[in-house]
C-alpha positions in Angstrom: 202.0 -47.6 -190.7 204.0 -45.1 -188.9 201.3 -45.2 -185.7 202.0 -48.6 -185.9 205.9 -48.7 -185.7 205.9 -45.9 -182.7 203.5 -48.3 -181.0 206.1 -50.8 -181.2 208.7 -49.0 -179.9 206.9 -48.3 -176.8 205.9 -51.7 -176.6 209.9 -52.8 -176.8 210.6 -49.9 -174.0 207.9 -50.9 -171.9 209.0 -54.3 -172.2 212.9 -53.1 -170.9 211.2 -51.6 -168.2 209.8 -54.4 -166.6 212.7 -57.0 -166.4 215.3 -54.3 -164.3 212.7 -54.1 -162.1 212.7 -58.1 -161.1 216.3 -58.2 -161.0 217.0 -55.1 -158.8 214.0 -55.1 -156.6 215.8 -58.2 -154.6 218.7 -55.8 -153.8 216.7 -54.3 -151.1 215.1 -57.3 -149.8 218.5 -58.9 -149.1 218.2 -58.5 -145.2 215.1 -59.7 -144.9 215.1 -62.8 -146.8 217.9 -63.5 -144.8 216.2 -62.7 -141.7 213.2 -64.7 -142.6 215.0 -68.1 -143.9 218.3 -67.5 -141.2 220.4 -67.4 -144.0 224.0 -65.1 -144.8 223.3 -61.9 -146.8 226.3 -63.6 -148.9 224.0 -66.6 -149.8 221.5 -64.8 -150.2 223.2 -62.7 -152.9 222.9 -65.8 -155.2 219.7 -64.9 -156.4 221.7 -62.4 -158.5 223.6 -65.7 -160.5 220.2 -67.6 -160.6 218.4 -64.8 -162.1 221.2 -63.5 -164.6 223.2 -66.8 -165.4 220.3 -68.5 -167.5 219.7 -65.2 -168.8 222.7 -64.5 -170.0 223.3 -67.9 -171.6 220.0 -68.1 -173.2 220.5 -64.9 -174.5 223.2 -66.3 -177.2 220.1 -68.5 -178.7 217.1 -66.3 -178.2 217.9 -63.6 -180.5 218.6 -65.9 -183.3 215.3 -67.7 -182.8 213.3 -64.3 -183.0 215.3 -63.7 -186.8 214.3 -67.4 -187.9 210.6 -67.4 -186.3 209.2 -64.5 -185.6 210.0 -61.6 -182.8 205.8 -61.4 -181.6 206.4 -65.4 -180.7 209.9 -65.0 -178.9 208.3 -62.2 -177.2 205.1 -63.8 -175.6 206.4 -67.3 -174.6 209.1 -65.2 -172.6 206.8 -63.3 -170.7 204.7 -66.3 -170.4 207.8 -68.0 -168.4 208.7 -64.1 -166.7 205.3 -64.4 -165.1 205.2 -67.9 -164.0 208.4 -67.0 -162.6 207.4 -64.1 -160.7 204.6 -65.9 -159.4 206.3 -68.8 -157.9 209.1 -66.2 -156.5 206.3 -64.5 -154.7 204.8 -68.0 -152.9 208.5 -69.5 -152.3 208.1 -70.8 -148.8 212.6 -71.3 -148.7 215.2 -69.8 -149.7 216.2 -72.6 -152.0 212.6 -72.5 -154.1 213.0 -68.5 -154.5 216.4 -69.6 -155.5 214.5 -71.8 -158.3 212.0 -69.2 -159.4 214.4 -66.3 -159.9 215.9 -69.2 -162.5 212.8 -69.4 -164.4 212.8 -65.5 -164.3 215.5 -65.2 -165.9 214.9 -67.9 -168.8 211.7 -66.1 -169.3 213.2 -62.7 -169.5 216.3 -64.2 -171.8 213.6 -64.6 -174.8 212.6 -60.9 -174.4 215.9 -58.5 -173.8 217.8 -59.3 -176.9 214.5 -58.7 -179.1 214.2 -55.3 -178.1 217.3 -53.6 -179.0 216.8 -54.7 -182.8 213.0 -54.0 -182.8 213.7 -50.5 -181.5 216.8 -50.2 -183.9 214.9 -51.1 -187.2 212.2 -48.3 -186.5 214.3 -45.4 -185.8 216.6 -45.8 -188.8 220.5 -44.9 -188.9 219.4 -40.9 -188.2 218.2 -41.3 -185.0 219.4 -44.6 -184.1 221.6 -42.9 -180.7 218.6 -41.2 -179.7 216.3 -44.5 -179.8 219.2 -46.5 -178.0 219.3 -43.8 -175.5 215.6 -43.8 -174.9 216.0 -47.6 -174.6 218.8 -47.1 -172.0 216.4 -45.2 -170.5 213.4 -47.2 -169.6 215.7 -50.0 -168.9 217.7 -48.0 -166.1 214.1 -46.8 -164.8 213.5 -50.4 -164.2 216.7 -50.5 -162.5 216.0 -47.7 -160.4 212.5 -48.4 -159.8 212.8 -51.9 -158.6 214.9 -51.6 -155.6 212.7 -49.1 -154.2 209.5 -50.8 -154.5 211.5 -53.8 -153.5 212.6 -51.8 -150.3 209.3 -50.4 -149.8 207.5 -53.9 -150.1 210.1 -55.7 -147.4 208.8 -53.0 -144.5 205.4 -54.7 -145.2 205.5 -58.0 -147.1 208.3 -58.8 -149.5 205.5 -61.2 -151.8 203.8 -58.6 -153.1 206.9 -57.0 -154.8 207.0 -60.0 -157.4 202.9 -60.2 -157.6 203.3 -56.8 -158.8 206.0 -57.7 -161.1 204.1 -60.4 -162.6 201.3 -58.2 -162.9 203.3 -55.4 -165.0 205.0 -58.1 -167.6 201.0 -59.4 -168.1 200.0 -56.0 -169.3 203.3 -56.1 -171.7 202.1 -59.3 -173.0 198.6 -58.6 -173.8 200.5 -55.4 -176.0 203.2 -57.4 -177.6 200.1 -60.1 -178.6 198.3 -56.8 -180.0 200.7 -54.7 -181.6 203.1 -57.3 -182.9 200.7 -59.2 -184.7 201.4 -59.8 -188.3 205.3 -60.5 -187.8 206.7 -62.0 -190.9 208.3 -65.0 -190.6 211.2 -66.9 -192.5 210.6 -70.2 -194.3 211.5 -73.3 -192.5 214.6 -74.7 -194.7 216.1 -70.6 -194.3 215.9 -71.3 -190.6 217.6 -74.7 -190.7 220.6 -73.7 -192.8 221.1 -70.4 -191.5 220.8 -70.3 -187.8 224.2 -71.4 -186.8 225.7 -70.4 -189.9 224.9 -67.1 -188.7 225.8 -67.4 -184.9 229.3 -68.3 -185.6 230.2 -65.7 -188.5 228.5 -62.7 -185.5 230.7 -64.3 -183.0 233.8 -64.0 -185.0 233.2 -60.3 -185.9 236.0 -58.8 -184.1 234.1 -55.4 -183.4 231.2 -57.4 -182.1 233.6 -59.7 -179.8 235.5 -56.4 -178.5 232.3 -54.6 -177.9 230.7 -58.1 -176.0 234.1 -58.3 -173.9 233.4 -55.1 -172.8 229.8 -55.0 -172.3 230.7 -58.0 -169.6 233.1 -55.8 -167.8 231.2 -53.1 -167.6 228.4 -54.8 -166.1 230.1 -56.8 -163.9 231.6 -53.6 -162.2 228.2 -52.0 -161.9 226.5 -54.8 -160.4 229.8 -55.3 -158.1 229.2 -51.9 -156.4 225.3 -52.2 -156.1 225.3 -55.4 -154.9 228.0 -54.9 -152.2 227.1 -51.4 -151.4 223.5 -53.0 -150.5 225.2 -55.7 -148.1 227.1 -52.3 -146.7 224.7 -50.1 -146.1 223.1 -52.8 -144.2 225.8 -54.2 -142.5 227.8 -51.1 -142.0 225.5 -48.0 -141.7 222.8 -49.8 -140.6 220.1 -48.6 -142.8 216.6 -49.7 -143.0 215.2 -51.7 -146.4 213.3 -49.0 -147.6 216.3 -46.0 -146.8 218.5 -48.8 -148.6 216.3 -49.1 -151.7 216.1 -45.3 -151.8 219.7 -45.1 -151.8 220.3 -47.8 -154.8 217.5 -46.0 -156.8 219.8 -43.0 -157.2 221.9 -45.7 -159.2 219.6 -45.0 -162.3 217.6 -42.1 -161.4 220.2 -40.1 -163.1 220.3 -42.0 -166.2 216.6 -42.6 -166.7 216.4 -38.9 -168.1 219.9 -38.7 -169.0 219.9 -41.3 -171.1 218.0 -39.7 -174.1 220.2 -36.9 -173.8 223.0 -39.4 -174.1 221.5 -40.7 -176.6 221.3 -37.3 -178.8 224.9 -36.8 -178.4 226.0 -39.6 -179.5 224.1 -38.7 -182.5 226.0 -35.4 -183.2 229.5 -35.9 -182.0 230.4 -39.6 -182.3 230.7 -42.6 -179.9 234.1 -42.4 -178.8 233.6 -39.6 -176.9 230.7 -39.7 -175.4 231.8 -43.9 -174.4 235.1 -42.2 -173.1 233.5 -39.3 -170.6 231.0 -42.5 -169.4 233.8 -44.8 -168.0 236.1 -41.9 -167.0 232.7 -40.5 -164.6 231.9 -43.9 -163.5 235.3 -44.5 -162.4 236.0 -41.3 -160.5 232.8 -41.6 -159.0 233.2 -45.3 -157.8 236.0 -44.3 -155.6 234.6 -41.8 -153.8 232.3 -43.9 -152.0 235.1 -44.6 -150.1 234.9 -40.6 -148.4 231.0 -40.5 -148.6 229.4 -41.7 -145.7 225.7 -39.9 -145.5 222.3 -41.3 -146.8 222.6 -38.0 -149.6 226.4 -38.6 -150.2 225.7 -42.2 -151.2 222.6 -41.4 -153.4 224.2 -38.3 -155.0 227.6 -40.7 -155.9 225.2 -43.7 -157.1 223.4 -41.1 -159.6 226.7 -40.0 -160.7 227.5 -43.6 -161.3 224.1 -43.7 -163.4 224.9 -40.6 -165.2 228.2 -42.2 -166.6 226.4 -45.6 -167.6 223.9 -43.6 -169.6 226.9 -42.3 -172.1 227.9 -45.9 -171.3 225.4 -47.9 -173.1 224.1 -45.9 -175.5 227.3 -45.6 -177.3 227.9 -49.3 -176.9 224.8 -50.2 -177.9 224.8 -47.9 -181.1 228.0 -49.0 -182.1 227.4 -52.7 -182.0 224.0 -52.1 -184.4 226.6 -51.1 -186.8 229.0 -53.4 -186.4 226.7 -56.2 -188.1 223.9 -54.3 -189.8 223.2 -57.8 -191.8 222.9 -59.4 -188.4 221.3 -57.1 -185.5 219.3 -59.6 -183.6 222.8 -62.0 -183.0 224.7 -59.3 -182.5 222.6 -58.2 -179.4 222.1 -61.9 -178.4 226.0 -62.0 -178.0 226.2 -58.9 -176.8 223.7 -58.9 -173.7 224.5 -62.8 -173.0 227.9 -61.3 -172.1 226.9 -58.1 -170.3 224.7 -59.8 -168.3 226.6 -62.8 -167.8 229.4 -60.0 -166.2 226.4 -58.6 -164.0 225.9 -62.3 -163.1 229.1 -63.8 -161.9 229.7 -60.3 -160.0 229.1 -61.2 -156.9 230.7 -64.5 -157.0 234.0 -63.0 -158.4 234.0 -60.0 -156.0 232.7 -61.7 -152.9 236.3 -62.9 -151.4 237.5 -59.6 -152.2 234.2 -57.8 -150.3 234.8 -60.2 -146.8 239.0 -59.4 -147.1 239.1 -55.9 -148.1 235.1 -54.6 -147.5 233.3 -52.0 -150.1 236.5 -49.9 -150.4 238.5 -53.0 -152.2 235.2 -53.3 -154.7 235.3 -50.2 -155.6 239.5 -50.2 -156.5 238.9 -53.0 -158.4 235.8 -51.8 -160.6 237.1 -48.3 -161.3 240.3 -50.0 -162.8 237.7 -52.2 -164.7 236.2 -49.6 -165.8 239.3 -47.6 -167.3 240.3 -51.4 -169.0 236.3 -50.8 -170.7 237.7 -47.6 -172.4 241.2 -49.2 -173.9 238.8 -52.1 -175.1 236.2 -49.6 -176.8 238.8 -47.5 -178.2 240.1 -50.4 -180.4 237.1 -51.1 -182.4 237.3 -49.9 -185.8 237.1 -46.2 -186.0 233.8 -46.1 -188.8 231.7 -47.5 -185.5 232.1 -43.5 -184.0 229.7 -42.4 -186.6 
């Protein structure tokens, strides 16, 4: 039994490996697809919206659905959509057709992320339930590092093969999920019927969860702000390569992928608050200073001081939303990620008039006040969510 719970917590981390990588591998490709379908970078940028915008709204039903069905279902017919997805992204002949398969990556994906969190909650138990959202925060920000450079690498050769790949990666999770997760009780049909929306609303109304979702949205939405524009400006501005550009993003979670766990443990032993508060307070400090940097290094060291903040970042969040609504994890992270990644999705839309006024330096004003607004947010929850 116990060989059998680990075995689906590395399922549900390998799972929040593999969609980061999809959704940050296109960062470094943004010249080229530009180049190749004479397109502006800006436009181009929408692939970030069509990938995260279904994903974050069909987040708010997915995680319900896994509670009234069963999680081993939710799990395989998103991956079965990730792939298709993947596949078409990696034979779009236009930019309006990549445009429609990074929309059916991001349904696919929507059935998968807000599964995990609970899965990987229930097996570690209230003891070490830091330390598994830390190794969780993990594997998901190695996907965000990860993807943008094989995504840079690829574009020096042939872009395609990126997504192929990516396909390739959620197939092998699949087969697991199918394997591991088999057995997955279920709950009876006139349960699933009286209680689905029942339950959606009362989760939504939780004021700690509501606080905690406003935040995660903010959060986001200032991360994927500087990534996004920092791509278009090391392109634009330095005059970087793909690959020296995916490099450079990759530093954005290299810090955190082994951080993370640490974060994690810390959490544990001296409480969310502080550990949530010395997150923001590093992101922000380090946001502005890529105004000063202006070396390959100095970028990738600043990004990875970004990533070592959003590692005490989401694992405090993310533990203290599991106890928020005990009776009610898998709704609680449905709202919760349909709102972070909703933030990381209307991002570039929201910053873009402030990027072609003011350039990277105005982005980064805007999401290190952002961030410090995070911290007043977190800080009135109810103090019993610290530990």
């Amino acid at each position: 039994m116990r060989v059998l719970r680990r075995s689906k917590e590395i399922v549900a981390y390998a799972a929040s490996f593999t969609g980061p990588v999809a959704g940050n591998a296109f960062l470094a490709m943004v010249g080229v697809l530009a180049t190749e379908w004479n397109a502006d970078e800006v436009v181009v940028l929408l692939a970030i919206p069509a990938f995260m915008l279904p994903f974050a709204i069909i987040q708010i039903f997915s995680g319900i659905l896994s509670t009234a069905y069963d999680r081993r279902l939710t799990l395989s017919l998103g991956l079965l959509v990730y792939i298709a997805g993947s596949l078409a992204a990696a034979a779009s002949p236009s930019l309006e057709l990549f445009l429609g398969s990074r929309i059916v990556q991001g349904v696919g994906y929507a059935f998968v992320a807000p599964v995990l969190v609970p899965i990987v909650s229930d097996i570690a138990g209230k003891h070490r339930q830091g330390l598994a959202m830390g190794y969780l925060g993990s594997t998901s920000t190695a996907g965000v590092t990860i993807g943008p450079l094989m995504g840079g690498l690829f574009a020096e050769t042939n872009w395609r093969l990126a997504f192929v790949v990516i396909a390739v990666m959620a197939g092998a999770v699949l087969v697991a999920v199918l394997v591991v997760f088999r057995g997955e009780p279920q709950v009876a049909p006139k349960a699933r019927s009286k209680g689905l929306w029942r339950q959606l609303a009362s989760t939504a109304r939780d004021r700690d969860v509501a606080l905690l979702s406003v935040t995660g949205f903010v959060a986001f939405a200032s991360f994927a702000g500087i990534i996004s524009f920092l791509s278009v400006h090391l392109k634009t501005e330095v005059g970087l390569s793909p690959g020296a550009i995916g490099f450079v993003l990759m530093f954005s979670g290299l810090s955190g992928v082994f951080l993370s766990p640490v974060a994690g443990k810390l959490v544990d032993r001296h409480g969310t608050r502080c550990c949530v508060a010395l997150g923001f307070v590093t992101a922000a400090i380090a946001a502005l200073a890529l105004q000063v940097v202006g070396g390959l290094y100095s970028f990738a060291g600043t990004l990875a001081v970004i990533g070592f903040g959003s590692s005490f970042v989401w694992s405090s969040l993310l533990t203290m939303l599991m106890r928020a609504s005990p009776g009610s994890k898998d709704t609680s992270s449905s709202i919760f990620n349909s709102a972070r990644f909703m933030g990381y999705a209307v991002a570039p839309v929201l910053l873009a008039p402030i990027f072609t006024a003011q350039g990277l330096d105005g982005v980064v004003w805007v999401c290190a006040a952002a961030n410090l607004g995070c911290l007043a947010l977190v800080l009135s929850t109810r103090k019993a969510l610290d530990r």
